[in-house]
PyMOL Python script that loads the backbone (N, CA, C, O; Angstrom):
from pymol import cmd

cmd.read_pdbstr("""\
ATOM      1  N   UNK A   1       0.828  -1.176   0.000  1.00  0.00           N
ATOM      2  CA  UNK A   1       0.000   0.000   0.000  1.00  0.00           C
ATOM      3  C   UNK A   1       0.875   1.243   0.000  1.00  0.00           C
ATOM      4  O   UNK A   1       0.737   2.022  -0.944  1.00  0.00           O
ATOM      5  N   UNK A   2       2.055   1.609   1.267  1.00  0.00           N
ATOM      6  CA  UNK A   2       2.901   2.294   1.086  1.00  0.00           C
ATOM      7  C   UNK A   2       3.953   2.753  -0.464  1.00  0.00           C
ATOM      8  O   UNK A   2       4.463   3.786  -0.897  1.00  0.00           O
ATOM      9  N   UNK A   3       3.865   1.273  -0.903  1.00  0.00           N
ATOM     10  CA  UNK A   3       4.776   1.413  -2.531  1.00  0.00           C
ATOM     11  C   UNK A   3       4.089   2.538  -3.369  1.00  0.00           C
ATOM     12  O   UNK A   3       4.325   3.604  -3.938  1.00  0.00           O
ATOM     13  N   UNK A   4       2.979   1.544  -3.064  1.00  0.00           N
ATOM     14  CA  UNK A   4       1.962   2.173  -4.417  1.00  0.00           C
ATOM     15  C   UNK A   4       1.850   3.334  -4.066  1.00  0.00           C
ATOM     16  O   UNK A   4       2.141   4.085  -4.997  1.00  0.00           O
ATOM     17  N   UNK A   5       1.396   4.164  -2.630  1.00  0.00           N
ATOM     18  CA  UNK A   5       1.370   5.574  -2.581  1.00  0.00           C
ATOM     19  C   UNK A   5       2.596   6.556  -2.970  1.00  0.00           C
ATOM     20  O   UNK A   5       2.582   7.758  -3.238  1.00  0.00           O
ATOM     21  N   UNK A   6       3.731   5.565  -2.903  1.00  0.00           N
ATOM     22  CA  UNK A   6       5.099   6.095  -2.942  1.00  0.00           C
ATOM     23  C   UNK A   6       5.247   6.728  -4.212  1.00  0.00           C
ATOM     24  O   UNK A   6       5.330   7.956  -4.242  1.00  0.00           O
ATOM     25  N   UNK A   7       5.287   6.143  -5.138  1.00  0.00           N
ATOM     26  CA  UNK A   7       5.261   5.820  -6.797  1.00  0.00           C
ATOM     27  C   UNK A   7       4.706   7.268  -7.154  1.00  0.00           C
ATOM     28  O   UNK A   7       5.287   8.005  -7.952  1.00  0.00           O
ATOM     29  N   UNK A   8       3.270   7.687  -6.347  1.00  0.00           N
ATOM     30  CA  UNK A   8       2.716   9.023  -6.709  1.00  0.00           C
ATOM     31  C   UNK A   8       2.705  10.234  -5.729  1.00  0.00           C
ATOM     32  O   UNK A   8       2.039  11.264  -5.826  1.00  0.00           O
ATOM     33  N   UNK A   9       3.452   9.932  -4.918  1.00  0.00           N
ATOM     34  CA  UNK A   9       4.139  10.676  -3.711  1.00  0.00           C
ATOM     35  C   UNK A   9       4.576  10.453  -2.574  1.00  0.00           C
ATOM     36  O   UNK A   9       3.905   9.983  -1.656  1.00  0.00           O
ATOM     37  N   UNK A  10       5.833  10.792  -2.515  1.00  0.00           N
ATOM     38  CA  UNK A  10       6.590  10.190  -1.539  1.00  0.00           C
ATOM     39  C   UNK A  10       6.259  10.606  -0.126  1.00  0.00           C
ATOM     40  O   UNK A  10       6.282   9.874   0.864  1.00  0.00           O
ATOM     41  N   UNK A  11       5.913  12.032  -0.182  1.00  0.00           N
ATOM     42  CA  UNK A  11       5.700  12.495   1.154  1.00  0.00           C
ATOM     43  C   UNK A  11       4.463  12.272   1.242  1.00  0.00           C
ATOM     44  O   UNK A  11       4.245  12.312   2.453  1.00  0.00           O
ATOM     45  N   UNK A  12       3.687  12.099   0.813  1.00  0.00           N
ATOM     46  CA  UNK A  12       1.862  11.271   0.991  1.00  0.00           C
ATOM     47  C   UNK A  12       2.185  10.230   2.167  1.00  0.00           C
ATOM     48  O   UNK A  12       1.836  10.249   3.347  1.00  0.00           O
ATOM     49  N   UNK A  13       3.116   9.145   1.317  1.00  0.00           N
ATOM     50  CA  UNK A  13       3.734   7.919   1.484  1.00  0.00           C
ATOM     51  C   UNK A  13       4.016   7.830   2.770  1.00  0.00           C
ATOM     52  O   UNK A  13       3.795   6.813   3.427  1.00  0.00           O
ATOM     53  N   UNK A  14       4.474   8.779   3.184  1.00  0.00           N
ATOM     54  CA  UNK A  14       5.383   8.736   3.774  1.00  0.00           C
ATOM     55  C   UNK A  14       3.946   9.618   5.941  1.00  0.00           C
ATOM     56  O   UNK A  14       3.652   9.549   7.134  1.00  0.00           O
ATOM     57  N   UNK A  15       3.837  10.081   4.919  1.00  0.00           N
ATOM     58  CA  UNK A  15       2.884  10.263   6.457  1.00  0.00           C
ATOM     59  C   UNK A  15       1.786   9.236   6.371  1.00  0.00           C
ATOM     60  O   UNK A  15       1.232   9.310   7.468  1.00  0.00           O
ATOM     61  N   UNK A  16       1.317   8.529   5.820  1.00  0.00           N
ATOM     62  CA  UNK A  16       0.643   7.863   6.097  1.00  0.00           C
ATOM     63  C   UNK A  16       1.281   6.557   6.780  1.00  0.00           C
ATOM     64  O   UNK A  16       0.805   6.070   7.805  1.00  0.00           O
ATOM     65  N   UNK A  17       2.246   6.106   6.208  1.00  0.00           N
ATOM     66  CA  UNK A  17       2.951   5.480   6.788  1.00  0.00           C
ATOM     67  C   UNK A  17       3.179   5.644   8.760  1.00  0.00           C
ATOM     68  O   UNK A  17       3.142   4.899   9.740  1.00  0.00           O
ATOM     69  N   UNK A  18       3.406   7.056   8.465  1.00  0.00           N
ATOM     70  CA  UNK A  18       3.574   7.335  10.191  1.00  0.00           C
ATOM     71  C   UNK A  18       2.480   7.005  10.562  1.00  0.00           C
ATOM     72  O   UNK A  18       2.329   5.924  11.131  1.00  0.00           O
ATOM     73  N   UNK A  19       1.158   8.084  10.271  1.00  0.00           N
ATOM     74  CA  UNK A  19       0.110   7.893  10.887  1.00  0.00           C
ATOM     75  C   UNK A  19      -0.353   6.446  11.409  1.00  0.00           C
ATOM     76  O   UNK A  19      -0.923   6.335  12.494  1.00  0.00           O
ATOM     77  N   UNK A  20      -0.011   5.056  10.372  1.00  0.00           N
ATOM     78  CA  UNK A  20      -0.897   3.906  10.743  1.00  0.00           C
ATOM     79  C   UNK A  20       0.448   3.028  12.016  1.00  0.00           C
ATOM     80  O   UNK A  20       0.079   2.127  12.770  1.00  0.00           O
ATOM     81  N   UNK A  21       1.838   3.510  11.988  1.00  0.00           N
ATOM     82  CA  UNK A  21       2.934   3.190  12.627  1.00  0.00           C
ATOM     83  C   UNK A  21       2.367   3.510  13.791  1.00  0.00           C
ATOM     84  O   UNK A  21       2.015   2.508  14.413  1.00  0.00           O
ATOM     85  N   UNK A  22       2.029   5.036  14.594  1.00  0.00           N
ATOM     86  CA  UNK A  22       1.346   5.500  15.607  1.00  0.00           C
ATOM     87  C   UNK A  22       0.329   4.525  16.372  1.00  0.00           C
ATOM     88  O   UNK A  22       0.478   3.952  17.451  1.00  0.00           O
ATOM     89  N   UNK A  23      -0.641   4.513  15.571  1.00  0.00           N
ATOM     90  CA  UNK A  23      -1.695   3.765  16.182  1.00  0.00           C
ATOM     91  C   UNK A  23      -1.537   2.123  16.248  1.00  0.00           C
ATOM     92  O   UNK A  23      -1.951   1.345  17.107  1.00  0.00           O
ATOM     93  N   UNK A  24      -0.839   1.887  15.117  1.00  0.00           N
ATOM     94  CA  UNK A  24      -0.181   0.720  15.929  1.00  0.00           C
ATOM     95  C   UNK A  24       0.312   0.457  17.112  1.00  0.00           C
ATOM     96  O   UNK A  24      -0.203  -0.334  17.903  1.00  0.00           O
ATOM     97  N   UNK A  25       2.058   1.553  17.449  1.00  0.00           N
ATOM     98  CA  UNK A  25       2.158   1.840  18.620  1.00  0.00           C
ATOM     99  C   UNK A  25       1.318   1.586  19.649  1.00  0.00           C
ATOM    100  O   UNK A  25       1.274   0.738  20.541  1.00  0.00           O
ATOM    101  N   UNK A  26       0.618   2.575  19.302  1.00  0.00           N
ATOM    102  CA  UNK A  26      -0.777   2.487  20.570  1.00  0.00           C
ATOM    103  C   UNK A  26      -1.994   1.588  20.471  1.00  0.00           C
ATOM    104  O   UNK A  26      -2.947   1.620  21.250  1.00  0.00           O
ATOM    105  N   UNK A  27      -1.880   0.915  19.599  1.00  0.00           N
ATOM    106  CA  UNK A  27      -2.351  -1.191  19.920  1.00  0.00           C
ATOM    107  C   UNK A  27      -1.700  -1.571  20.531  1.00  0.00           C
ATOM    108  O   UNK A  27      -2.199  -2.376  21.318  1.00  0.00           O
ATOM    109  N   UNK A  28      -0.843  -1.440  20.613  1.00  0.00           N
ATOM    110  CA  UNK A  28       0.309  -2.555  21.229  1.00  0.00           C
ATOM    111  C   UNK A  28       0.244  -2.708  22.366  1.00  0.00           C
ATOM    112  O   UNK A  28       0.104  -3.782  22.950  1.00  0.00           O
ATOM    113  N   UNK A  29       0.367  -1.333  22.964  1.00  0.00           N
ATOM    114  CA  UNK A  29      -0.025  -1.121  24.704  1.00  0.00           C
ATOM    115  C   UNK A  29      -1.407  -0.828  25.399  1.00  0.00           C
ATOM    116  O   UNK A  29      -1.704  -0.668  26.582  1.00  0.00           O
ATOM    117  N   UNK A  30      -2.363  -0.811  23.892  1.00  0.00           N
ATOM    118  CA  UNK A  30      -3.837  -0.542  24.434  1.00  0.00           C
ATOM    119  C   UNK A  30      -4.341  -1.730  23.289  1.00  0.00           C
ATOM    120  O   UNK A  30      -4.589  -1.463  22.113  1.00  0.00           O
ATOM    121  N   UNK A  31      -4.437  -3.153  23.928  1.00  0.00           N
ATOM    122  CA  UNK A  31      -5.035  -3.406  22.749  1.00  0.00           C
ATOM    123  C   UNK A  31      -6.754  -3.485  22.094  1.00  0.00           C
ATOM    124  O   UNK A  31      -7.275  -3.858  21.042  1.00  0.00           O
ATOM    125  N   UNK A  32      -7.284  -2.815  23.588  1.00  0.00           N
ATOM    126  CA  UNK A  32      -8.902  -2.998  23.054  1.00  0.00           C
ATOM    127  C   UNK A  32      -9.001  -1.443  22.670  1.00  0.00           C
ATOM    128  O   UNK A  32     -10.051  -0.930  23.057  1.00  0.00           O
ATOM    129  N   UNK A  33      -8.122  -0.585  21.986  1.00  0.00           N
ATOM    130  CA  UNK A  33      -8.407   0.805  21.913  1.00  0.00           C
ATOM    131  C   UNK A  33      -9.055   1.222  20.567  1.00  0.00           C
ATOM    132  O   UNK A  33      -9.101   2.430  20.334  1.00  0.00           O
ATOM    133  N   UNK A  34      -9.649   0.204  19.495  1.00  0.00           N
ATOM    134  CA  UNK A  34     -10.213   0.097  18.518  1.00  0.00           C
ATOM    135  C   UNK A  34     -11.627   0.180  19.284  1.00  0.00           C
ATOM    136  O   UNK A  34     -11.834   0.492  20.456  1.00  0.00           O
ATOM    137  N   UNK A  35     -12.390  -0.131  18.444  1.00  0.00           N
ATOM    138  CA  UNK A  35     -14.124  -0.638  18.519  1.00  0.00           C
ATOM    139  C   UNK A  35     -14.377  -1.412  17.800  1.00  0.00           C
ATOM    140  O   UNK A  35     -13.854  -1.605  16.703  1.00  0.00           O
ATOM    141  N   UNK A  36     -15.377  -2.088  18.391  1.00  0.00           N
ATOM    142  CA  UNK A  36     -16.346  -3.461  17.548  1.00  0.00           C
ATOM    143  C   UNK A  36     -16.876  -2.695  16.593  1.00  0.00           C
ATOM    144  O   UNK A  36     -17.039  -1.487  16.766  1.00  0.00           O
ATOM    145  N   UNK A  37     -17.140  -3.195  15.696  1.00  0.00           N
ATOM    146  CA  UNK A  37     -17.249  -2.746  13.949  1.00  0.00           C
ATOM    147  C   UNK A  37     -18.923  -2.215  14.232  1.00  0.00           C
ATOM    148  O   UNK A  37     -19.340  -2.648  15.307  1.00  0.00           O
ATOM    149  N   UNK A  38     -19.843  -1.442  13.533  1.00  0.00           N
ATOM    150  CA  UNK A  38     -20.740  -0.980  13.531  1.00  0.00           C
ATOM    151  C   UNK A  38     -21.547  -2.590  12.647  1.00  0.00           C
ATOM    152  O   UNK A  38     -22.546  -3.237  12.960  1.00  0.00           O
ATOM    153  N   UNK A  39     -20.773  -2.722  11.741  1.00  0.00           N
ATOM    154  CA  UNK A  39     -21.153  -3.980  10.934  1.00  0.00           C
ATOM    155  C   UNK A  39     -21.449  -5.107  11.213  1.00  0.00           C
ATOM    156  O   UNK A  39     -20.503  -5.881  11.362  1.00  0.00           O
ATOM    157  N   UNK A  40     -22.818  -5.633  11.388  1.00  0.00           N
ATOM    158  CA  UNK A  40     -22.445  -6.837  12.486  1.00  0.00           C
ATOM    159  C   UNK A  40     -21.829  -8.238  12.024  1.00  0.00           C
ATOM    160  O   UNK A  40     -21.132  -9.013  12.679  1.00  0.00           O
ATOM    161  N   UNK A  41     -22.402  -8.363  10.382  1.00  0.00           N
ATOM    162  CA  UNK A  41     -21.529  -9.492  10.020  1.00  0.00           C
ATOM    163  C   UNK A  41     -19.664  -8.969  10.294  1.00  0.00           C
ATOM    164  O   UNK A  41     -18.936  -9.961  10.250  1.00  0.00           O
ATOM    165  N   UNK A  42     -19.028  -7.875  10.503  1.00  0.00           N
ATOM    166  CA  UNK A  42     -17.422  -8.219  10.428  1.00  0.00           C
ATOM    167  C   UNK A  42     -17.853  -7.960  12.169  1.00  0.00           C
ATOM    168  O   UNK A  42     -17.654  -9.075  12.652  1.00  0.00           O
ATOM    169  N   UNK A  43     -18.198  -7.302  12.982  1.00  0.00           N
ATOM    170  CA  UNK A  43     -18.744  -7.850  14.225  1.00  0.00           C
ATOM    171  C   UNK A  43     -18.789  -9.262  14.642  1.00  0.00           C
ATOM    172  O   UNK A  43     -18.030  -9.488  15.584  1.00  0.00           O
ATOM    173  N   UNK A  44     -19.372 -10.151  14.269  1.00  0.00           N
ATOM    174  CA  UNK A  44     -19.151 -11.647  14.182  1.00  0.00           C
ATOM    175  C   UNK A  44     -17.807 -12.386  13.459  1.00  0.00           C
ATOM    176  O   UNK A  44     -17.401 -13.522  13.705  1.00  0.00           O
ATOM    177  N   UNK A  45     -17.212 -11.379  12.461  1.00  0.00           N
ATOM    178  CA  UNK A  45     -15.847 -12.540  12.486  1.00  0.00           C
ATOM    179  C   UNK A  45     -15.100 -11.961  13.861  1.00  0.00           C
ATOM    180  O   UNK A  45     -13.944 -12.284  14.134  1.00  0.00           O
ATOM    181  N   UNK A  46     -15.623 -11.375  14.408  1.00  0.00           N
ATOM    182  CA  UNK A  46     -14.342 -11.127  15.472  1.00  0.00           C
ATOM    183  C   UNK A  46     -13.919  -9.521  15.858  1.00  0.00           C
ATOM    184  O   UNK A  46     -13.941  -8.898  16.920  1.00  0.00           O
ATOM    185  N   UNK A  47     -13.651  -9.278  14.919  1.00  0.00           N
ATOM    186  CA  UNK A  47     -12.410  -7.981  14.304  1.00  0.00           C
ATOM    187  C   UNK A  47     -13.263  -6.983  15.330  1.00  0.00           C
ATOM    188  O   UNK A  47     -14.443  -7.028  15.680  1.00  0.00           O
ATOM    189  N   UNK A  48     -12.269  -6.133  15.642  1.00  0.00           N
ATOM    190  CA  UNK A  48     -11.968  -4.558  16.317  1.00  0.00           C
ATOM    191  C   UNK A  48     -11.482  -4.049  14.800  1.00  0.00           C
ATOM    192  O   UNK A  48     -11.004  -4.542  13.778  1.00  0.00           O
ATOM    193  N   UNK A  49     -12.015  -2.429  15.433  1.00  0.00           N
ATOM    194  CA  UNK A  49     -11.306  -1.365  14.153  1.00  0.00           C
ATOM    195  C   UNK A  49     -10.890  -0.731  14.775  1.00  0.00           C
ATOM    196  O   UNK A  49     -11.022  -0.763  15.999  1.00  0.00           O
ATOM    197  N   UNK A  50      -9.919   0.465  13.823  1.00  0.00           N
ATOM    198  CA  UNK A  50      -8.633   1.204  14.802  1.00  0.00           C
ATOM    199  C   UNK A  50      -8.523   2.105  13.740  1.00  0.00           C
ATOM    200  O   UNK A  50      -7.629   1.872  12.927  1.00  0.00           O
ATOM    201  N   UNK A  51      -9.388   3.295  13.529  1.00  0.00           N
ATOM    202  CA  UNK A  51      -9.133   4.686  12.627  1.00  0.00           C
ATOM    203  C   UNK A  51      -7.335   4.972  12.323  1.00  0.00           C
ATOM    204  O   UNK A  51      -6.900   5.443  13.374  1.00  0.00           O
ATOM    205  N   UNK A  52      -6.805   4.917  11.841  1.00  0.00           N
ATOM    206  CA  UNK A  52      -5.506   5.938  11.090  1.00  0.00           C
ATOM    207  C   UNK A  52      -5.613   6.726   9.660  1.00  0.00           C
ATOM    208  O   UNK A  52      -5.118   6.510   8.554  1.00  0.00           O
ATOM    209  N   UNK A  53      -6.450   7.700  10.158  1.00  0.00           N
ATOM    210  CA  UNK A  53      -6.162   8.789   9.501  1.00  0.00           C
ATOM    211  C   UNK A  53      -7.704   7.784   8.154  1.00  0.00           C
ATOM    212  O   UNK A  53      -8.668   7.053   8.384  1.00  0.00           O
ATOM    213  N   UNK A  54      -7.298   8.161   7.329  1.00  0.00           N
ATOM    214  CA  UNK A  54      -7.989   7.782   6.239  1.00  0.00           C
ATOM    215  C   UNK A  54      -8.165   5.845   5.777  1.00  0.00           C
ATOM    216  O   UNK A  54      -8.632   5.331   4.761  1.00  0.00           O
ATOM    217  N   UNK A  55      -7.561   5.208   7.029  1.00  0.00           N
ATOM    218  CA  UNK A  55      -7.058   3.767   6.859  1.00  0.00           C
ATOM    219  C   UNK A  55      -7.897   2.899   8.069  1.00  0.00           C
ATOM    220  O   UNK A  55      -7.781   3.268   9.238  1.00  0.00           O
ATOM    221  N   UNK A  56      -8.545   2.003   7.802  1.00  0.00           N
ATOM    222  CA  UNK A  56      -9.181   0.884   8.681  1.00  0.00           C
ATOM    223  C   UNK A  56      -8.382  -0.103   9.179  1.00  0.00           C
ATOM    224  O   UNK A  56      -8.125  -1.111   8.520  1.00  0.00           O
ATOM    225  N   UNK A  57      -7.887   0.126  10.481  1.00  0.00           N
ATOM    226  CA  UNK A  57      -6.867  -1.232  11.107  1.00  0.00           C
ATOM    227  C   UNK A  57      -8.054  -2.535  11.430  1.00  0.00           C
ATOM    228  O   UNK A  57      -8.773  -2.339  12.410  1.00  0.00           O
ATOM    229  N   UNK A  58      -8.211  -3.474  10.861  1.00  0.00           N
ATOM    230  CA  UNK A  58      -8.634  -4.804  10.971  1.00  0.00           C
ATOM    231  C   UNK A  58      -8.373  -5.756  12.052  1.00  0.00           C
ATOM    232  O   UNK A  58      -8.121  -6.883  11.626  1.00  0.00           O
ATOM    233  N   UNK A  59      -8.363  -5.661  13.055  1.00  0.00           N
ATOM    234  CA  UNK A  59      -7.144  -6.646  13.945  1.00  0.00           C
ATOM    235  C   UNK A  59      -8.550  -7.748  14.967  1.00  0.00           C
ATOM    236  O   UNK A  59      -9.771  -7.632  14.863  1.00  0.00           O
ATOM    237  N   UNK A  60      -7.790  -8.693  15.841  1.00  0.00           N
ATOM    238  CA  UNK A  60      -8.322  -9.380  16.846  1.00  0.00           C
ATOM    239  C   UNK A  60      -7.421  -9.128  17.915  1.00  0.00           C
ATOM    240  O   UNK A  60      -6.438  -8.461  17.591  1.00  0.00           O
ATOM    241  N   UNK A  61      -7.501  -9.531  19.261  1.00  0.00           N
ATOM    242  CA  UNK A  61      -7.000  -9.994  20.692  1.00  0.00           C
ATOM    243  C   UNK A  61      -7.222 -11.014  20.397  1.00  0.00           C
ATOM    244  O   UNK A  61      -8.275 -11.366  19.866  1.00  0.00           O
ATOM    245  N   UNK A  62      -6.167 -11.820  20.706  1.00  0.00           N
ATOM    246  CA  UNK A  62      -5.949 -12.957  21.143  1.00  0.00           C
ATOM    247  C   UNK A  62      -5.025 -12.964  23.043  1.00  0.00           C
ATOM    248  O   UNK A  62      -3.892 -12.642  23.400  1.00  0.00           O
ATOM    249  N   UNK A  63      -6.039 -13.411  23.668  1.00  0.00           N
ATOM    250  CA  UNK A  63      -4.929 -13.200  24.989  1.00  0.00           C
ATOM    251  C   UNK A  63      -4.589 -11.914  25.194  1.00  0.00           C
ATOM    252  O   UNK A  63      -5.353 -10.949  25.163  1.00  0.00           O
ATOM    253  N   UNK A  64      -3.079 -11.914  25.470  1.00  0.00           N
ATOM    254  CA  UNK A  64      -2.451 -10.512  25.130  1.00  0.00           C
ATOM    255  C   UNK A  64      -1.320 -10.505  24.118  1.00  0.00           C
ATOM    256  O   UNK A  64      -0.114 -10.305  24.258  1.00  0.00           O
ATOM    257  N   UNK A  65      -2.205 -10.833  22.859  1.00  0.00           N
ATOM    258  CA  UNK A  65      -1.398 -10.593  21.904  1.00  0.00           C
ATOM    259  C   UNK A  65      -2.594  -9.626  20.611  1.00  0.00           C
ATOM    260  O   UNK A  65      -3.798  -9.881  20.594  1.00  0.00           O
ATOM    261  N   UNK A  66      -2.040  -8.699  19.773  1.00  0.00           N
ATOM    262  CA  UNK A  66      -3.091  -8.532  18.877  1.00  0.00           C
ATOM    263  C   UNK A  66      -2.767  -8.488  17.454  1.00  0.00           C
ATOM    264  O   UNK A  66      -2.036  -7.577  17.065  1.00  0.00           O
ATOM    265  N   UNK A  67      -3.273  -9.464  16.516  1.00  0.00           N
ATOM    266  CA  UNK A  67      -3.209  -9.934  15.170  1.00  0.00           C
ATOM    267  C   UNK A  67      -4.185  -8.981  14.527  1.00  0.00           C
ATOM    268  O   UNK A  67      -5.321  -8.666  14.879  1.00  0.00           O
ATOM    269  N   UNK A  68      -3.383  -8.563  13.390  1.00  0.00           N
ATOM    270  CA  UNK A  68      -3.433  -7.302  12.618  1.00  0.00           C
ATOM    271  C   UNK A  68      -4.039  -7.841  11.412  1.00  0.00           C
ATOM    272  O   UNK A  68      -3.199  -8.610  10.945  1.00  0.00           O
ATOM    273  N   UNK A  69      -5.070  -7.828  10.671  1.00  0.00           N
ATOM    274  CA  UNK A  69      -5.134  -9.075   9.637  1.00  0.00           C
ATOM    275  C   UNK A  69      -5.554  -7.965   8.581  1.00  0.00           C
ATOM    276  O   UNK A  69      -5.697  -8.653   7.570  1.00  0.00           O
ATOM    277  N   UNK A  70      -5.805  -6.807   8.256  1.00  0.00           N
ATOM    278  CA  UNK A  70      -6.143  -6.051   7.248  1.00  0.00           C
ATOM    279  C   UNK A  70      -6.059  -4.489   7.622  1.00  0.00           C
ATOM    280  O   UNK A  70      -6.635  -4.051   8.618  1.00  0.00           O
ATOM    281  N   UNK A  71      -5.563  -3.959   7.056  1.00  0.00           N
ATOM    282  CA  UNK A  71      -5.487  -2.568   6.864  1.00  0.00           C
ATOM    283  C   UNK A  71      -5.776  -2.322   5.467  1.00  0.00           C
ATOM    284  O   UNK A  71      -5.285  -2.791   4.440  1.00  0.00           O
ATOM    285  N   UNK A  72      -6.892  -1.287   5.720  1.00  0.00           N
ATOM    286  CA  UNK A  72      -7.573  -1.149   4.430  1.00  0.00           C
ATOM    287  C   UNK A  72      -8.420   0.618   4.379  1.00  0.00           C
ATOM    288  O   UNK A  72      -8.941   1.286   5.272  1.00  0.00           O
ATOM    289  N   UNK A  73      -8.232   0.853   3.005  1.00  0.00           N
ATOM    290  CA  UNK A  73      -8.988   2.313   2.993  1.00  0.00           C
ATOM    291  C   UNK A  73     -10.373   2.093   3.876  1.00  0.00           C
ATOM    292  O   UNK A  73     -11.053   1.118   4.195  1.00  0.00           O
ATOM    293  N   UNK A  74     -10.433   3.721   4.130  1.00  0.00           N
ATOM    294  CA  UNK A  74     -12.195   4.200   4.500  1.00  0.00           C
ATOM    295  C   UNK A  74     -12.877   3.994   3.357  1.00  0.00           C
ATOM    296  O   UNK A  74     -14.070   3.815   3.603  1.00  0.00           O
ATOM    297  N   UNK A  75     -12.576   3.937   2.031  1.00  0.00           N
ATOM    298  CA  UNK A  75     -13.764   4.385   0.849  1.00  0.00           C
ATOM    299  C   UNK A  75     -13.503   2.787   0.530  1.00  0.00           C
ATOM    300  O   UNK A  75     -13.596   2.735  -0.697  1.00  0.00           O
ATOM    301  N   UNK A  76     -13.307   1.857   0.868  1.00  0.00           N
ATOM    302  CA  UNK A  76     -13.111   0.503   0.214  1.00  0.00           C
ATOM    303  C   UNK A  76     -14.412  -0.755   0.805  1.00  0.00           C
ATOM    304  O   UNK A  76     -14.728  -0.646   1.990  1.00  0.00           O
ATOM    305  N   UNK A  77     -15.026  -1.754   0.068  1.00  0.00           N
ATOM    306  CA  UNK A  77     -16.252  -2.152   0.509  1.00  0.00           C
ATOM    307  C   UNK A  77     -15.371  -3.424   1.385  1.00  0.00           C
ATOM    308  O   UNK A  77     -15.258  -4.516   0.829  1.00  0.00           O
ATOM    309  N   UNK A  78     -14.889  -3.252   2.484  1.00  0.00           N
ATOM    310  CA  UNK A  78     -14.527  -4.253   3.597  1.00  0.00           C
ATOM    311  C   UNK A  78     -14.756  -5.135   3.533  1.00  0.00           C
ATOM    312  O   UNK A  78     -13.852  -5.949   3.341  1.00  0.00           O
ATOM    313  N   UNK A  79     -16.230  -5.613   3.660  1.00  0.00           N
ATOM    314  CA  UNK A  79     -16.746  -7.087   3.978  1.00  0.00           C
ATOM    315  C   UNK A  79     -15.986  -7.991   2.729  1.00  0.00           C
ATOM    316  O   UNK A  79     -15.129  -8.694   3.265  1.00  0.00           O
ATOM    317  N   UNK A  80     -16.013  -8.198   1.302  1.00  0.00           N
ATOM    318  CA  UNK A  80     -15.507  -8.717   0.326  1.00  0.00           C
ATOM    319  C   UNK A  80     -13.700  -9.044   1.236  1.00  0.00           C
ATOM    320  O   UNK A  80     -13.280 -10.197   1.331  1.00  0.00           O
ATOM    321  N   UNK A  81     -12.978  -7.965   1.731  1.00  0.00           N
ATOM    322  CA  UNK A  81     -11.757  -7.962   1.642  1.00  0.00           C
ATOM    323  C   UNK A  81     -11.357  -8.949   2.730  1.00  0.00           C
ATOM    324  O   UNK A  81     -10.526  -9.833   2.526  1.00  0.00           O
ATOM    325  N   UNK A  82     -12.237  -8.691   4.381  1.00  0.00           N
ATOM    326  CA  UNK A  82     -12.014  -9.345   5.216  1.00  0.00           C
ATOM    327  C   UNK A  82     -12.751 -11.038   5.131  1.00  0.00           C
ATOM    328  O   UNK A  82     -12.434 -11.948   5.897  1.00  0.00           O
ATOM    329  N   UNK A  83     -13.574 -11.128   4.235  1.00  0.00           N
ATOM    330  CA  UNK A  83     -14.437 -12.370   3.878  1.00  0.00           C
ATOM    331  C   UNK A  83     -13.450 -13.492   3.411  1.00  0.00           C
ATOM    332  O   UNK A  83     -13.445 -14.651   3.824  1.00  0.00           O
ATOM    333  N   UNK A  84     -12.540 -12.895   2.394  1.00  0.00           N
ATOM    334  CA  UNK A  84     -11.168 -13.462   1.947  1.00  0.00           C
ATOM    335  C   UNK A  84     -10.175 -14.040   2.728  1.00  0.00           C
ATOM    336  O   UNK A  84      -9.541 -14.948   2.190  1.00  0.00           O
ATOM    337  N   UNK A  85      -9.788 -13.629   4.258  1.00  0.00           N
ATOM    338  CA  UNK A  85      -9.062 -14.163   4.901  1.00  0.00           C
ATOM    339  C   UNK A  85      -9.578 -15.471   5.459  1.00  0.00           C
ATOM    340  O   UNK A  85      -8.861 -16.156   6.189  1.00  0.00           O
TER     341      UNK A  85
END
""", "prot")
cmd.dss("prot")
cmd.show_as("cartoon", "prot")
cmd.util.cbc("prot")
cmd.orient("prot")
């Protein structure tokens, strides 16, 4: 995702990059700091969401660990993308 933004701007690229690095960060040490999806079918696979900036963090808890399974645009139809895993 980063490449491809790269290719048509680097400094785009390049903060977005930070921005979704950040909130990662702050999964790491907060991991219920997302919300249960408004959606109830991706509600039922599981998944928490986690806003960065213009980007949907996809993730689960497991224990105390948290698996990251999609990062994906706001304007993109989700269910198809996360249905796939």
């Amino acid at each position: 995702m980063v490449e491809y933004l790269a290719a048509e701007n680097l400094l785009a690229a390049q903060s977005v990059a930070d921005q979704i690095e950040k909130r990662l960060q702050a999964l790491s040490r907060h991991p219920f700091l997302g919300k249960v999806p408004s959606d109830a079918k991706v509600e039922r696979m599981g998944y928490r969401v986690l806003v960065a900036g213009d980007y949907l963090i996809f993730y689960k808890v497991r224990r105390k660990t948290v698996l990251v399974y999609r990062i994906i645009h706001g304007a993109r139809n989700v269910l198809p993308l996360l249905d796939a895993l």
